[in-house]
C-alpha positions in Angstrom: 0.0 0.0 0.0 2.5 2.4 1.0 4.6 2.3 -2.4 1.5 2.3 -4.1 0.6 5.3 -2.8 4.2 6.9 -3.0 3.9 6.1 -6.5 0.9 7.9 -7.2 2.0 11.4 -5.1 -0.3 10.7 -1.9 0.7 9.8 1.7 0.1 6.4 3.5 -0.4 5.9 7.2 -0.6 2.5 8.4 -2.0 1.8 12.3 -1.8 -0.8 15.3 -4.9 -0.3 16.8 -5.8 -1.5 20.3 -7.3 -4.5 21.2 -8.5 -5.3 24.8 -7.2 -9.1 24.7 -3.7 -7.2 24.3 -2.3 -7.2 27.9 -1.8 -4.1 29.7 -3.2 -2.0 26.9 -6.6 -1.0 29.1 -7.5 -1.1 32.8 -10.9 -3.1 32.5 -13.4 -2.8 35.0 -15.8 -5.7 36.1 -18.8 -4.5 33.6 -16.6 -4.0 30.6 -15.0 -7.2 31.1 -17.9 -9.5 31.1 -19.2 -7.2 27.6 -15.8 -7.2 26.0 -13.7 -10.3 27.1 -14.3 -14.2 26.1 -11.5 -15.9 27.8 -10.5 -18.9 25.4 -12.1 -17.5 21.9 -10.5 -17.1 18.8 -10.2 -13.7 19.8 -7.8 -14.0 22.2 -5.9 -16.8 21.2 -5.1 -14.4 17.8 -3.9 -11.4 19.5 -2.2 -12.4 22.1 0.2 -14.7 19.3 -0.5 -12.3 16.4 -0.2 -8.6 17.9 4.0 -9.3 18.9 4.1 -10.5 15.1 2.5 -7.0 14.3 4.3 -4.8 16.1 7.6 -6.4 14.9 6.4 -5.7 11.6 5.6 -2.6 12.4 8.9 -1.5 13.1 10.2 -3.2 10.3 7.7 -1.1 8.3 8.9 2.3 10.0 12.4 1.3 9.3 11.5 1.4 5.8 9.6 4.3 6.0 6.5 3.5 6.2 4.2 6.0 8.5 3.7 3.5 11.0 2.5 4.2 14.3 1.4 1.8 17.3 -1.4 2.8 19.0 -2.3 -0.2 21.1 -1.4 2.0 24.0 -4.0 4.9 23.3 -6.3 3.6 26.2 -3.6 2.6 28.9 -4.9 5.2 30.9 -8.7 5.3 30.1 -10.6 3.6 32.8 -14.4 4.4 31.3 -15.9 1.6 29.1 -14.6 1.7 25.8 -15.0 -1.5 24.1 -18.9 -2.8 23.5 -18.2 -6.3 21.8 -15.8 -9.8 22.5 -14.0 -8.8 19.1 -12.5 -5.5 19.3 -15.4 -2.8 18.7 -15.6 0.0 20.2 -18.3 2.7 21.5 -18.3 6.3 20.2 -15.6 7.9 23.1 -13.3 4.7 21.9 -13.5 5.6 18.4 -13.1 9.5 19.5 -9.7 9.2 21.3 -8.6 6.8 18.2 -9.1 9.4 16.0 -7.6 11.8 17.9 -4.4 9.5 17.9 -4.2 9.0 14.9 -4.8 12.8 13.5 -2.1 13.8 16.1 0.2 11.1 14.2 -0.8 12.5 10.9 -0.3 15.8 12.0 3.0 15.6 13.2 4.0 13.7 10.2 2.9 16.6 7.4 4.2 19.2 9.7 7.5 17.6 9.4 7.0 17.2 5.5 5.4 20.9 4.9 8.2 23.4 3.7 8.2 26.2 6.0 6.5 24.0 8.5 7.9 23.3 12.0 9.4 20.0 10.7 12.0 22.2 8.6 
């Protein structure tokens, strides 16, 4: 995707997003957990081996410049019910600080590729 998009003059960004069967990446309380977690399903069996694979890649992709940014961390310190489904759904605030993240990260990214910009 990326060099397809290089080679047609526009920008890629490419995004980890969170995932509440990825350890650590959101303090749970007892209501969420019982909407959002199925200990044992597919679910969790493919995150907790595939997201390590991801983020490896990740930084493979960002070492070959690829706009890559992890934001399985974005809710490590959101304690309000984010997540609505066992998959990885998420209700309207979830989706709102996503966003947020990931304008910030694109943001950042043409201000440091704008001439005159901050980046220069």
């Amino acid at each position: 995707m990326h060099r397809l998009c290089v080679a047609n003059g526009t920008l890629y960004f490419h995004f980890l997003q969170p995932n509440q069967y990825l350890e650590g990446s959101k303090p749970m309380g007892r209501l969420e957990r019982q909407a959002a977690v199925a200990p044992g399903s597919v679910f969790e069996t493919s995150v907790r081996a595939g997201y390590p694979l991801l983020r490896e890649a990740g930084r493979e992709l960002a070492a070959q410049g690829v706009a890559f940014q992890d934001l399985t961390g974005a809710f490590a310190d959101v304690r309000e019910p984010l997540y609505v489904d066992t998959c990885c759904h998420l209700n309207q605030q979830g989706y709102r600080i996503l966003g947020r993240a990931m304008g910030r990260s694109i943001a950042a990214a043409m201000e440091r590729k704008v001439p005159g910009g901050a980046g220069d």
